[in-house]
C-alpha positions in Angstrom: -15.9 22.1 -16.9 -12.1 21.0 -16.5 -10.6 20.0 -13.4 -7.2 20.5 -12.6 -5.2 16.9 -11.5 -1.4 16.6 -10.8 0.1 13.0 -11.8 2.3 11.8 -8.6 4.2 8.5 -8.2 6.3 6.7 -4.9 8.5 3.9 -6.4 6.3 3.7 -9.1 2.9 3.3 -7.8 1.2 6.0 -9.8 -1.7 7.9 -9.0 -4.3 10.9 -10.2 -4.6 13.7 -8.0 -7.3 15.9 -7.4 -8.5 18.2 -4.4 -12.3 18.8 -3.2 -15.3 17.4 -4.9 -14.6 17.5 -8.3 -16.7 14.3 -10.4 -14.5 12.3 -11.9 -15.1 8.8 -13.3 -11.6 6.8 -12.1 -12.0 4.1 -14.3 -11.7 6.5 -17.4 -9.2 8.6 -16.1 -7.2 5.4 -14.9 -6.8 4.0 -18.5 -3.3 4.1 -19.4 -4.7 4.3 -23.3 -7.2 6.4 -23.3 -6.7 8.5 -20.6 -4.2 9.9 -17.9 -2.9 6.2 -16.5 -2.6 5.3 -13.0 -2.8 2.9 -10.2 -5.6 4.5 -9.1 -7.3 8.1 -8.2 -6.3 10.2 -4.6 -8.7 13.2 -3.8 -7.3 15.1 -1.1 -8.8 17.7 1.0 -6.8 20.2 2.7 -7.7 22.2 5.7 -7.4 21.9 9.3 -7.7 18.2 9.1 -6.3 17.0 5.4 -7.7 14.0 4.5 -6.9 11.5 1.6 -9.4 9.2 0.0 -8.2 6.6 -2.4 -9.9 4.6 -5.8 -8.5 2.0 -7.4 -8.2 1.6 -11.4 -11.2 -0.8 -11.4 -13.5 1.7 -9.4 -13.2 0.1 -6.2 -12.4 2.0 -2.5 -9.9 0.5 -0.7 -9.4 1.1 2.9 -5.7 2.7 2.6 -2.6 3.0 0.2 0.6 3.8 2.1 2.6 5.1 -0.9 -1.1 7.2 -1.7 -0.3 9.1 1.9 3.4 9.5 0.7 2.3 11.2 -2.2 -0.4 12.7 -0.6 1.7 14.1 2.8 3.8 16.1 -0.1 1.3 17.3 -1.9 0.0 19.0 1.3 3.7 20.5 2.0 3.5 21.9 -2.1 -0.1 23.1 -1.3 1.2 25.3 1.5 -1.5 23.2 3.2 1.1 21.3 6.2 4.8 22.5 6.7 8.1 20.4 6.5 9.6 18.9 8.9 6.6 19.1 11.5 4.3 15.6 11.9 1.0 16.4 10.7 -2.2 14.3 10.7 -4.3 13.0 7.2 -7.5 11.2 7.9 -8.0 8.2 5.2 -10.8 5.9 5.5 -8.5 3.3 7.6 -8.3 6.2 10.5 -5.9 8.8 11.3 -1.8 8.9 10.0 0.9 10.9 11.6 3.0 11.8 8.8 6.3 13.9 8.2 8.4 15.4 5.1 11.6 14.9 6.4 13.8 15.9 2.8 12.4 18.7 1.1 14.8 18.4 -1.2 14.9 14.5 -1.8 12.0 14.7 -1.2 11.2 11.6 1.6 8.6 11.2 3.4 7.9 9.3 6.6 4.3 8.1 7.7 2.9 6.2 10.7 0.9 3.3 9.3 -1.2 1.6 11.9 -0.8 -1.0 13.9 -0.8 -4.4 12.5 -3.8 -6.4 13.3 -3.2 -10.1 13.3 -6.3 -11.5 14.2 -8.2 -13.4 11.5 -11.6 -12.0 11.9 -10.1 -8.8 11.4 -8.1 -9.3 8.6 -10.2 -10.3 7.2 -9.9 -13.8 6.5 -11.0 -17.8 7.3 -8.0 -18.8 7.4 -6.4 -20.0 10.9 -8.5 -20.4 14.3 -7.2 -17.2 15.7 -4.4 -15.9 13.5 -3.0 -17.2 10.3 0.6 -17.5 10.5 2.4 -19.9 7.4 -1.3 -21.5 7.0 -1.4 -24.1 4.3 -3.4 -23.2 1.1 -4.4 -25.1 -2.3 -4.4 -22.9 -5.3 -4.0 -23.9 -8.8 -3.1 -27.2 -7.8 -0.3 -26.4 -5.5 0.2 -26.0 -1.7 1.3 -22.2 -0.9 1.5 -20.9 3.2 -0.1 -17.6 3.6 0.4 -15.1 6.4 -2.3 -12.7 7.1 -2.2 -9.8 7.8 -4.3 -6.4 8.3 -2.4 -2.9 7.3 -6.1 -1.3 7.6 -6.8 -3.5 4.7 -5.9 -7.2 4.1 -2.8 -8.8 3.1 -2.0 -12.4 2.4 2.6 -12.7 2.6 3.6 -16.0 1.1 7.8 -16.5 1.5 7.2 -19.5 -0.5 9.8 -19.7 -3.2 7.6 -19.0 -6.5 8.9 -18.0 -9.3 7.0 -15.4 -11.9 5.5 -17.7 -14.3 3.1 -19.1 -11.3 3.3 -15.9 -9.3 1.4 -14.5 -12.3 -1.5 -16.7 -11.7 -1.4 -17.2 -8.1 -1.5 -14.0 -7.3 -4.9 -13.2 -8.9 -6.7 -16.6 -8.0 -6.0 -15.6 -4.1 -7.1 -11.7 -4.4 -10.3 -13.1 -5.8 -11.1 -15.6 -3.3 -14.0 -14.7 -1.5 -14.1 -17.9 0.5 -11.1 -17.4 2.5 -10.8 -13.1 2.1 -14.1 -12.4 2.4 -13.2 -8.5 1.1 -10.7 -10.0 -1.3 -7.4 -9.5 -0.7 -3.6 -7.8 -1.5 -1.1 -10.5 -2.2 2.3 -10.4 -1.5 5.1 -12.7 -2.5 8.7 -12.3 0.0 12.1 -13.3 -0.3 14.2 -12.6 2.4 17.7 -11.4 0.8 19.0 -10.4 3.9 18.8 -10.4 8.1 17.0 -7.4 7.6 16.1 -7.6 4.0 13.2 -8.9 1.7 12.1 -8.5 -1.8 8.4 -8.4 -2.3 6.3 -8.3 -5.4 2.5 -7.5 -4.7 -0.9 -8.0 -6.4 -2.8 -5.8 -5.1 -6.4 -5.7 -4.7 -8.5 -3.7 -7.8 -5.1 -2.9 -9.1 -3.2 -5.8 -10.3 0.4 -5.9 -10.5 2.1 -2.9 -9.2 5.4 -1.3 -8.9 5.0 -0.6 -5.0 3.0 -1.4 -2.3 3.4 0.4 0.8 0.8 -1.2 3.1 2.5 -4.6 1.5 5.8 -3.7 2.3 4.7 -3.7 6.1 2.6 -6.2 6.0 5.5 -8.5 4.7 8.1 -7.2 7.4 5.5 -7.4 10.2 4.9 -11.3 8.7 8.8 -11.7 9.0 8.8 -11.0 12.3 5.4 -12.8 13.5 7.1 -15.6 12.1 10.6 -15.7 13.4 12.4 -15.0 10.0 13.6 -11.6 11.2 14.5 -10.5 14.3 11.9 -7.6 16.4 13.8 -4.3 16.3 15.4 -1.9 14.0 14.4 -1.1 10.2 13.3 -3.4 7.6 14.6 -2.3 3.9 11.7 -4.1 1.7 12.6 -3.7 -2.1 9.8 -3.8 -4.3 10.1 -3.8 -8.2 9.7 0.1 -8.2 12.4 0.5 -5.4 13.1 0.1 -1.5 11.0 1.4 1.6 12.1 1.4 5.4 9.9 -0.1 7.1 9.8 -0.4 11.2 7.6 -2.2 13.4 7.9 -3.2 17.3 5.5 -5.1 18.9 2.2 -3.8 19.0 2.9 -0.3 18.0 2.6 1.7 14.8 4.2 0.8 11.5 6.4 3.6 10.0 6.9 3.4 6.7 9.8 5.9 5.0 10.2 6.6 1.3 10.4 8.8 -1.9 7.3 10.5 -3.4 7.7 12.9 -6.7 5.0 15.0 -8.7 5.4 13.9 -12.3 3.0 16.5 -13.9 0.3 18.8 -14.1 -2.7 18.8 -16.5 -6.5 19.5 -16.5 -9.2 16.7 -17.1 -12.0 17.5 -19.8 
């Protein structure tokens, strides 16, 4: 039996979606060479209460993918499942997100992300008594600082200057270590470019290198305002190698994250 998918992408980040129950192995419908090629698979239920529910290319669940909800939020609107221009709510496995097509026609999208948690036990990592702000770390031979941070998944923001050669092996060795991300973890290399600026390029967690990251992009402005590099207040534009979000985050309130999302095309599967 076929089942119908539509291939959706924000700033690149590419994903598989499908609605209800439908069995579906990710991994094979992930391959870029063998079948339909994505970051990773989004089955979302409609309904009363949509929900999204996210798996990466390598098979593994993460807790929540902001540009996922971007795509997902539009979906709904194209499903005649949620209406634009009104805030609706999508359950995901990292709780409950307000979100709001706010272009139709540009089609932009503007979520609530939750509230940044700080603590290291939650993040979570080992790193830092109580939070780990610009915490010292020896990978590969070399002393990197490491901000941690919790999106409703784990992120590690290093404003280090590194430049792609070593990013490209840095980046792995830290998602893989168990010993100070005990659930493994997304990792995000800033620059600031700007007073309200950064450039971030992520390796995320069962996906690898990836165009966009949205739960990165505010876990790297929320880490450059914990640690005085930009000021609290006012949007964030976070340009990632897929293209810019606006991100916004005040003190211990919900993130919003703001960007494109765009339905690439439809097939059926088997």
């Amino acid at each position: 039996m076929s089942t119908r998918f539509e291939k959706w992408e924000g700033l690149g980040n590419d994903f598989v979606i499908v609605s209800g129950d439908e069995a579906i192995d990710p991994i094979a419908v992930c391959d870029r060479h063998r079948g339909v090629g994505a970051d990773g698979v989004l089955v979302v239920r409609g309904g009363a209460r949509p929900s999204m529910a996210v798996i990466n290319a390598d098979g593994s669940e993460p807790e929540m993918c902001g540009n996922g909800l971007r795509c997902a939020a539009l979906y709904l609107v194209q499903q005649g499942q949620a209406k634009a221009g009104e805030v609706f709510v999508v359950d995901t496995a990292a709780g409950p997100h307000a979100c709001e097509v706010i272009d139709v026609d540009r089609a932009i999208v503007r979520v609530a992300m939750r509230a940044p948690n700080l603590t290291s036990a939650n993040v979570p990592t080992t790193l830092g008594d109580q939070k780990a702000f610009d915490v010292p770390f020896e990978v590969l031979g070399r002393t990197v600082h490491i901000t941690a941070v919790s999106m409703g998944n784990p992120h590690a923001v290093i404003f280090d200057a590194i430049d792609a050669i070593d990013r490209a092996s840095i980046g792995p060795a830290i998602e893989r270590n168990t010993i100070a991300f005990p659930e493994r973890v997304n990792v995000g290399f800033a620059s600031l470019t700007g007073p309200r600026a950064i450039t971030l390029h992520v390796f995320e967690r069962g996906a690898g290198w990836t165009e966009a990251c949205g739960t990165g992009a505010c876990a790297a402005a929320v880490a450059a305002i914990e640690t005085g590099r930009i000021a609290r207040g006012g949007p964030i534009a976070v340009t990632l190698p897929g293209g810019t979000l606006e991100i916004e985050a005040r003190d211990g309130e919900l993130v919003l994250m703001t960007g494109p999302a765009r339905r690439v095309f439809v097939g059926q599967l088997g």
